[in-house]
N, C-alpha and C positions, 0 to 999 in steps of 0.2 A: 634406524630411527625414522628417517625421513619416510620411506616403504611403512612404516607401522601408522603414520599420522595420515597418509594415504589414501592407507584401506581405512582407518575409523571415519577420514574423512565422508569416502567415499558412501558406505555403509549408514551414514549419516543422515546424508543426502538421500539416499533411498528409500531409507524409513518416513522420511519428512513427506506430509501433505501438500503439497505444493500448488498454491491457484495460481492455475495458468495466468488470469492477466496481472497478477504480479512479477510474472519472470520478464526477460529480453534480453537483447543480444547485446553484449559490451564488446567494443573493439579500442586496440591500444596499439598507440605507436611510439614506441621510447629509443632513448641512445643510450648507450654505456659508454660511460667515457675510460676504457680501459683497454691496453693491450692495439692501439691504433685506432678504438671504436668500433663497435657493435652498434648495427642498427636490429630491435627487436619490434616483431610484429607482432599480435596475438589478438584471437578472437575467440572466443567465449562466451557459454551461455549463462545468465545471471538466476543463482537460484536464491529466495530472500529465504533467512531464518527466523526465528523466534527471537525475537526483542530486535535490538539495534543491529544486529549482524548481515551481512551476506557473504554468497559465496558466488564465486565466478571457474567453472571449468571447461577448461576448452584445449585449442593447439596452438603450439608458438613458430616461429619462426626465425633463425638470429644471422641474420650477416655481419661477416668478421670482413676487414680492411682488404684482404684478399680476395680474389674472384672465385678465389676454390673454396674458403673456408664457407661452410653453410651447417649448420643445427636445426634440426627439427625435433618435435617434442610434443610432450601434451604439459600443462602447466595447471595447478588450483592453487591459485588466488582468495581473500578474504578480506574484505572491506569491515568496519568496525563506524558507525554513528555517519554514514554517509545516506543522500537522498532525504527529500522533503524542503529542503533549507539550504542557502547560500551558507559554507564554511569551510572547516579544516574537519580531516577524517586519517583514521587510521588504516592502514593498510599493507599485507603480508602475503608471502604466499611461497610457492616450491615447482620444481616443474625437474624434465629429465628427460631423456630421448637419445638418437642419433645423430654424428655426424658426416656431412661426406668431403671427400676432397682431401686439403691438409688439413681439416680440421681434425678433431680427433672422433674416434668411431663411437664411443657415448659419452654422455656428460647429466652432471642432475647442478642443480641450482635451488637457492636460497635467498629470501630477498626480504625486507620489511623497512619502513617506512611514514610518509605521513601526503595526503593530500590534500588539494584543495577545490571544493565543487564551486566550479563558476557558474553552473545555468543549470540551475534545476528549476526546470520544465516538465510539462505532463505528460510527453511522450516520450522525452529526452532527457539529458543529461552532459553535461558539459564538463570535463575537471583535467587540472595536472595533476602529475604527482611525480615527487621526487622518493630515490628509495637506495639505499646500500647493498648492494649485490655483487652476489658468491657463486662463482660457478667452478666448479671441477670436474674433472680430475688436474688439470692444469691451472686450478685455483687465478682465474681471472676474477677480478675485483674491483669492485669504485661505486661511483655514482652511476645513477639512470635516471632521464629526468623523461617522463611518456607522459602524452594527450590520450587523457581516454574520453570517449562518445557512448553512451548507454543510452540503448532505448528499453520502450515496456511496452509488453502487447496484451492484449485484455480483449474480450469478449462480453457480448450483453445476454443474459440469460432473464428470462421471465420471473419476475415474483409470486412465489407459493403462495394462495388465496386465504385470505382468515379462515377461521371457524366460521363466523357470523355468515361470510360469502358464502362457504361449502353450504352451510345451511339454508341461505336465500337461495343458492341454485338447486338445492334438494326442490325447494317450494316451487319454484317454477317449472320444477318437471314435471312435479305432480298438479299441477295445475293445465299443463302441458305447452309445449313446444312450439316456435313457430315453424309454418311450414316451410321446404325449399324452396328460396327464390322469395321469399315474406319476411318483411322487415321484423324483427321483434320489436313487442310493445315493451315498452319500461313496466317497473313492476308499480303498485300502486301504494302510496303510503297507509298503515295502518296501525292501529293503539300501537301495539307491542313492536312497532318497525319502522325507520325512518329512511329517506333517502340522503347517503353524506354528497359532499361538493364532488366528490371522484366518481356518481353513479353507482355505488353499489350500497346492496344495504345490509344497514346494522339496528342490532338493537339499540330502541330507544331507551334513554335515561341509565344508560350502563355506568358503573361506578366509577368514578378517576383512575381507579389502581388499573381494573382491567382495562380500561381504554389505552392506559399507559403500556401495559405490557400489548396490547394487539401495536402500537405505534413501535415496538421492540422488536418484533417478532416480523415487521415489517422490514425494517431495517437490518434486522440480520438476514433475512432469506436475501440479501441481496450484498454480501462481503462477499468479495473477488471483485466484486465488479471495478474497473478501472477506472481511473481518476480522468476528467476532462473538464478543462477552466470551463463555467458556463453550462455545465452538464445537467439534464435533470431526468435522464431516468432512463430516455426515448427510447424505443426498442435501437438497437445497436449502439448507443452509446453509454456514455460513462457517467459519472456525478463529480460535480464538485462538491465541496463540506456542503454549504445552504442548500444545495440543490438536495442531497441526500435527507437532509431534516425536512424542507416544503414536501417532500414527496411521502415521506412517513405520515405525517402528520393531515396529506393531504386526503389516502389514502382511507383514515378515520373521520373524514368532514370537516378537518379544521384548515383554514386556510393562512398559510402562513407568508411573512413578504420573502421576495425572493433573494436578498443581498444578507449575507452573514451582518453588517451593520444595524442592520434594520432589524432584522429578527432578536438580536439584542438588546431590543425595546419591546416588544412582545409578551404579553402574559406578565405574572408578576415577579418582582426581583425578589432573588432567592440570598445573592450574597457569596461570598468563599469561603463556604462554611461547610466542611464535609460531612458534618454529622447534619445537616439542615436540607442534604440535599434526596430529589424522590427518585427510583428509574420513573425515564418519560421527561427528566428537567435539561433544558437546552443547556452545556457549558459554554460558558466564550471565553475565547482566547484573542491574546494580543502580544507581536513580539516587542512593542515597548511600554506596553503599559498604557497606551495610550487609544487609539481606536480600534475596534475588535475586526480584526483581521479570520477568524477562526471560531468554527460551533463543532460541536457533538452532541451525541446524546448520549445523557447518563443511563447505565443498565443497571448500577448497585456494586458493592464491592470496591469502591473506587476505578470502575473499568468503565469506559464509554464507545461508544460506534461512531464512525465519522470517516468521512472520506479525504484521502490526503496524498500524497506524492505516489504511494504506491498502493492507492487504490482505497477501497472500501473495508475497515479493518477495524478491528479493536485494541484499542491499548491501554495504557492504565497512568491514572494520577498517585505521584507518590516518590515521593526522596529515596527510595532503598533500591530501584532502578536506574540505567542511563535513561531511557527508555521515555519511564513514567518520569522523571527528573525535570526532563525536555519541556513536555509537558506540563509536568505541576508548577513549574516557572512563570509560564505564559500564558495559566490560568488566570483569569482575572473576575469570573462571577459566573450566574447560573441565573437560567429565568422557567419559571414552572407555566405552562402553558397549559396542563390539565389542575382545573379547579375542582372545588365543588359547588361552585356555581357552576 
């Protein structure tokens, strides 16, 4: 049984698209209080899944009360609603190897339980957890109580240019280039072409819908990117949530304030009203209901973009998820920032 949930796990993991600066290394150091004590080491690479899951596979390490007893092993782990938020989280997992010494010459294990994240930070991650663990052939058992450390490493990649841009640089080529070692001239405003706040340009007087989806298509060319408090785009760095909407939004000409509070006041209120809302409307969120701590942007569907504990991602508002749950809890309004004014 264990060997079957293994390979699907494994298999699992392989098939999975996996953006690099969502992943990082989790390291854990726990006791078993059984059989004299076991101190257990492990270190592992953190892969996230689809909705509130992750996975963690790596090697373990177990010293027994004796100086000969030693275990080694490779172990997969599964955390269940943990990262983004201070709380409790789920967590399970299996593991198996060798022993040397008086220990015994192999052993597989079994464990599940519950933690608690103390410091979720944007590079890091902070949590105990306690957990009921099974080890045999010799069926050792009891409690384990381990510290684990998680970090997450992420990468800046460039944003893929509009349409409107490909097209402005079609024009400027054909008008031609500046030469090596010569400043370029900016391009010059004309009927059919304006210049936005970010230097590039776009078509004038374009409809709300399409401005909304070019401010979409902005902010998706840029999920994987890593989450950093303060963030707003820079080449090698990360976004915060508001960092990640000023910069879409800035992208199309529209200049938005920089603190998720503020931007909450922006454009007009829309309300929480799911049928009321457009892609292109800011969401805010709050975890008490009280000052909006949290924005996205809505894409349609009940799903929005936004950047958050593990980076630049989409998730979804909606009760029939853990996921979207989180979320649709802490939703608290929408503000439309493309009119038709």
């Amino acid at each position: 049984m264990m060997r079957a949930l293994a390979l699907l796990a494994a298999g699992s993991l392989a098939g999975l698209p996996m953006p690099l600066s969502a992943q990082g290394l989790t390291l854990r150091m726990g006791r078993l209080f059984d059989d004299g004590g076991w101190t257990a080491y492990n270190i592992a690479w953190n892969y996230p899944l689809p909705g509130p899951l992750d996975a963690q596979l790596g090697g373990t390490f177990l010293r027994g009360p004796a100086a000969s007893e030693r275990l080694f092993g490779a172990a997969l782990d599964a955390s269940l609603f943990r990262g983004g938020r201070a709380g409790v989280y789920v967590v399970g997992g299996m593991g198996g190897g060798i022993g040397t010494g008086s220990a015994e010459s192999w052993w597989r294990s079994w464990s599940a339980g519950v933690g608690y994240e103390l410091v979720p930070a944007q590079f890091f991650s902070l949590g105990i957890e306690t957990r009921y663990r099974e080890m045999l052939p010799r069926r050792r058992a009891g409690a384990e109580v381990a510290l684990r450390l998680s970090t997450s490493f992420g990468g800046a990649r460039a944003a893929p240019p509009l349409e409107s841009e490909r097209v402005a640089a079609d024009r400027r080529d054909s008008a031609g280039t500046a030469a090596p070692g010569e400043a370029a001239r900016p391009p010059a405003e004309g009927p059919g072409v304006r210049l936005s706040t970010a230097g590039t340009l776009a078509p004038a007087a374009k409809p709300p819908a399409e401005r909304a989806a070019d401010v979409i298509e902005i902010a998706e060319g840029e999920i994987g990117r890593r989450y950093r408090l303060g963030g707003t785009g820079d080449p090698g760095d990360g976004f915060d949530c508001s960092g990640l909407i000023q910069y879409a939004y800035q992208r199309i000409g529209i200049a938005l304030p920089r603190r998720s509070v503020d931007q909450a006041k922006a454009g007009r209120e829309i309300g929480r009203d799911e049928s009321e809302l457009l892609p292109g409307d800011v969401l805010t969120f709050s975890g008490s209901g009280g000052r909006v701590t949290h924005v996205g942007l809505y894409i349609g569907d009940g799903r929005f973009i936004h950047s958050a504990s593990r980076g630049v991602q989409i998730s979804r508002l909606g009760e029939d998820d853990p996921n979207g749950r989180y979320w649709y809890r802490r939703w608290v309004g929408a503000r439309r920032i493309i009119t038709d004014q």
